[in-house]
C-alpha positions in Angstrom: -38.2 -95.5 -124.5 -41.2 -93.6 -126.0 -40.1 -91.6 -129.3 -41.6 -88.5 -128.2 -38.5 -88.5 -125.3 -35.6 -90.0 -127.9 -33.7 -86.6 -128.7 -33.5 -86.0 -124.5 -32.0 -89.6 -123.9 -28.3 -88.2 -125.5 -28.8 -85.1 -123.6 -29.5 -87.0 -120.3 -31.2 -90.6 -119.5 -32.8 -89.3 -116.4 -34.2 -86.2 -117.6 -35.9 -88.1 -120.4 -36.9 -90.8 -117.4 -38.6 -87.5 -116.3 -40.3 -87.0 -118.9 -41.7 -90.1 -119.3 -42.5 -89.7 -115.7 -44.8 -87.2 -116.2 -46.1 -87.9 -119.2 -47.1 -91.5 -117.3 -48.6 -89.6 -114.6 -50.3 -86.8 -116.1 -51.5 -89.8 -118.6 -53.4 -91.6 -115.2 -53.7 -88.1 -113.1 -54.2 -85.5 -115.1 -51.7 -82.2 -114.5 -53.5 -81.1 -111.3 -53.6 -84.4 -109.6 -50.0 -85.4 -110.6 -47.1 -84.4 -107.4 -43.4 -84.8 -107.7 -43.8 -88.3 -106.2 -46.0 -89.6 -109.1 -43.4 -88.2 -111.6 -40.2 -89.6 -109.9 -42.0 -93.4 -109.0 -43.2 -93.4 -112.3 -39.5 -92.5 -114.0 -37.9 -94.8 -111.5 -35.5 -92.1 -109.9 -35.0 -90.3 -106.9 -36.6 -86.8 -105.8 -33.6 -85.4 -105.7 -32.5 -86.7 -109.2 -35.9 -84.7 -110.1 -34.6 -81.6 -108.5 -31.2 -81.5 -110.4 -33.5 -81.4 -113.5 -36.4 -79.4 -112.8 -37.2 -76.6 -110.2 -41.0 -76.8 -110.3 -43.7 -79.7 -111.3 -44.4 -76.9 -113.9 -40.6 -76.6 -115.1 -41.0 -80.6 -115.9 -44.6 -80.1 -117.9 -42.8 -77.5 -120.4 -39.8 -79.4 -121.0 -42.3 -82.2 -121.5 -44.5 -79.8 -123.6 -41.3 -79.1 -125.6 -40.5 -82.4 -126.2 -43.3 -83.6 -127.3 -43.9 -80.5 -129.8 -40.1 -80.9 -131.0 -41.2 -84.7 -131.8 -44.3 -83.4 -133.4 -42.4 -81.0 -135.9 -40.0 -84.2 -136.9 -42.7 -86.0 -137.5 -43.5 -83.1 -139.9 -40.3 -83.2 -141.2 -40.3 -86.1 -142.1 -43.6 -86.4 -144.0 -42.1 -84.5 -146.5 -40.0 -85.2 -149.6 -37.4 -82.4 -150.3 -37.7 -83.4 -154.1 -41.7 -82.9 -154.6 -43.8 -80.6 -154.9 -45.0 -78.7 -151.3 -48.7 -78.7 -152.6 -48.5 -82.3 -153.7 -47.4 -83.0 -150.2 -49.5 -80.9 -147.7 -52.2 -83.5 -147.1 -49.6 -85.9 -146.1 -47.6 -84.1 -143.8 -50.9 -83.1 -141.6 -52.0 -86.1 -142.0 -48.7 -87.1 -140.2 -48.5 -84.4 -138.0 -52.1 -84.6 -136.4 -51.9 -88.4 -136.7 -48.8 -88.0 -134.0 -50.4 -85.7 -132.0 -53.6 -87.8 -131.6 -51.7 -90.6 -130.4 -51.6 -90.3 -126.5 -55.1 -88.2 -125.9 -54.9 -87.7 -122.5 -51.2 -86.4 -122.9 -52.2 -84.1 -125.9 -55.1 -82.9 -123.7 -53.3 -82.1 -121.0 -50.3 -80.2 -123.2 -52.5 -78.1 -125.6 -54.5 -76.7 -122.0 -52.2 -77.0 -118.9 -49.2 -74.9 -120.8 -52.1 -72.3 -121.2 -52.8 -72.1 -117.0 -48.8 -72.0 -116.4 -49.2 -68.1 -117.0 -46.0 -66.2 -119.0 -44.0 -69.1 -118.9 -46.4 -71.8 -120.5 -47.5 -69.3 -123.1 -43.7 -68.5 -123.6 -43.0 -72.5 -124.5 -46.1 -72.6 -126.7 -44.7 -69.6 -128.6 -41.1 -71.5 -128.5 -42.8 -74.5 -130.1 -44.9 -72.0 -132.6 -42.2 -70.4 -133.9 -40.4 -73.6 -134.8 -43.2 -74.5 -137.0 -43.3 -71.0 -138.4 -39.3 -71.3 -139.6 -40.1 -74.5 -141.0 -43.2 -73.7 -142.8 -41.4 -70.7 -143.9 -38.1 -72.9 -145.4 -40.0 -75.2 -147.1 -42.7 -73.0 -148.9 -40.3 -69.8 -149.7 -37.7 -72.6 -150.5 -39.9 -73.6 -153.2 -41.3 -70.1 -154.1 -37.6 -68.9 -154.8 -37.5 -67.5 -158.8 -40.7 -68.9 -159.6 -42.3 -65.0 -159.6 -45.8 -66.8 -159.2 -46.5 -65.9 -155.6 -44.8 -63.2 -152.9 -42.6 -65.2 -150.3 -45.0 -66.5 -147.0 -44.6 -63.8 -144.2 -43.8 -64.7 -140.8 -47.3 -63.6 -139.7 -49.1 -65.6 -142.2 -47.6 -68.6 -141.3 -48.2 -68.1 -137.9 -51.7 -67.4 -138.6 -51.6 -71.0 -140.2 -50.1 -72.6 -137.1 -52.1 -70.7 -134.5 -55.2 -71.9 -136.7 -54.3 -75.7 -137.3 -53.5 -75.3 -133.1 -57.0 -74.1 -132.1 -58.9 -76.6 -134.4 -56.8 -79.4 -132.2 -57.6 -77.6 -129.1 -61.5 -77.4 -130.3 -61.2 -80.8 -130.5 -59.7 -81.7 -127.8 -62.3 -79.7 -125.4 -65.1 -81.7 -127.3 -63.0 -85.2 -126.5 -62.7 -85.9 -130.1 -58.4 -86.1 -130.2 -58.8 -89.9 -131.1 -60.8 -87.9 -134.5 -58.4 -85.7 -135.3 -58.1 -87.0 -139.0 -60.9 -85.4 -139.5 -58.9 -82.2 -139.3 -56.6 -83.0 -142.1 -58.8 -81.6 -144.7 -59.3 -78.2 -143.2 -55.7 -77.7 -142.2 -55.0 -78.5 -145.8 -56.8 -76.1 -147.3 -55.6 -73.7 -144.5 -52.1 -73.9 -145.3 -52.5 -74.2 -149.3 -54.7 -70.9 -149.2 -51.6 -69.3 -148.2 -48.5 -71.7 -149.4 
């Protein structure tokens, strides 16, 4: 079973079966071209299996969408080392982070834009998946910052501002078919998120 769907396998086998599913089929497809049939053939369950999961083909690409982004922020997670330095450790953990994002293109591609067409509630799990990066960000700078008196705490917004602009160098990458090159976003993104950590 793929890593990105590991968490959903305790919750339920054949929702993360589903997930693979699509992610299979959007993978081969693309989003538009992808119907409940290509999702259930390709996760090896029934149609109605897929409808005691999921009430829409959309329902399936945000829980998929969530998923993959909850995977991303482990990754994150784990790329750092609670006992060093944040600074010492930023270039690292993008490194990490856009190293997991660039490593099923087509599925990135069709994440980072087919959330955006799903209207409220696409842009809704993109600001889920945001503010999960946010909090985190948030613990591990201001966890750092505490008694130090060098620098304010990091505000939400400021974070944020970091995520949102790490997020749009991927998508401008993505639209120019670069996601295999996304390494060459680490450097940027670093001094991004030091300019404000």
């Amino acid at each position: 079973m793929n890593q990105t769907f590991s968490s959903e396998v305790a919750a339920s086998p054949h929702r993360a079966r589903l997930l693979e599913g699509m992610a299979h089929a959007v993978a081969s497809k693309g989003y538009a071209e992808t119907t409940i049939a290509d999702i259930v053939r390709a996760a090896s369950v029934s149609r109605r299996t897929f409808y005691e999961h999921f009430a829409t083909k959309a329902d399936c690409l945000i829980a998929l969408y969530e998923s993959a982004s909850l995977n991303a922020l482990n990754v994150l997670r784990h790329a750092l080392d609670p006992d060093r330095d944040w600074h010492d450790q930023v270039e690292q953990a993008m490194r990490a982070y856009l190293g997991c994002l660039s490593q099923n293109p087509v599925l990135i591609r069709t994440l980072f834009i087919e959330i955006l067409g799903l209207g409220a509630a696409g842009l809704e799990a993109r600001r889920r998946a945001h503010d999960q990066i946010v909090r985190f960000m948030l613990d591990v700078v201001n966890g750092q910052r505490t008694g130090n008196g060098e620098r304010p705490p990091l505000s939400a917004d400021m974070a944020l501002a970091v995520v949102g602009g790490i997020h749009e160098l991927v998508l401008r990458a993505i639209e120019r078919d670069r996601v295999g090159m996304l390494e060459e976003l680490v450097a940027p993104a670093v001094q991004l998120v030091r300019s404000v950590a």
